[in-house]
C-alpha positions, 0 to 999 in steps of 0.5 A: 257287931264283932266287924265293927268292934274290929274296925274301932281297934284297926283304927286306933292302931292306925291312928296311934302309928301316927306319932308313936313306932308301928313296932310299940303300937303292936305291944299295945293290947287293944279290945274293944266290948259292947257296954251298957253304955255302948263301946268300951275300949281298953288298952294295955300295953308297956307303960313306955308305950302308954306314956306316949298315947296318954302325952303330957297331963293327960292331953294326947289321950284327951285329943283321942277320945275326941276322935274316937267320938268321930270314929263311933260317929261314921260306924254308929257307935258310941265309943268310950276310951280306957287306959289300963296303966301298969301299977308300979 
């Protein structure tokens, strides 16, 4: 399961390098761990970072979750996404 794990966080990192500098998607931290549910990732990082993923009112971060759910799908994992916002 570690492989997979690995290839979901690879993924989401490739994705995210689409839209926001490679160099920021690098500060970002990215795990992902087997729930009673399936796939939890969260991800945490500098909130200049996270306000880029998350977009405006919460949509980017929405189109993602969908992806992920196609991601979970071609590796036979149900994926849920978090995001770890500093407080502050």
């Amino acid at each position: 399961m570690s492989e997979k794990l690995q290839e979901i966080e690879k993924r989401l990192r490739t994705l995210f390098s689409l839209w926001v500098d490679p160099q920021k998607v690098e500060k970002l931290d990215i795990k992902a761990n087997v729930d009673e549910r399936g796939v939890l990732v969260e991800i945490t990082g500098p909130k200049d970072v996270l306000s880029l993923i998350i977009g405006k009112k919460g949509s980017t971060i929405n189109a993602v979750r969908k992806i992920t759910k196609s991601i979970g799908g071609s590796i036979g994992a149900a994926i849920s996404l978090k995001v770890n916002t500093p407080q502050g």
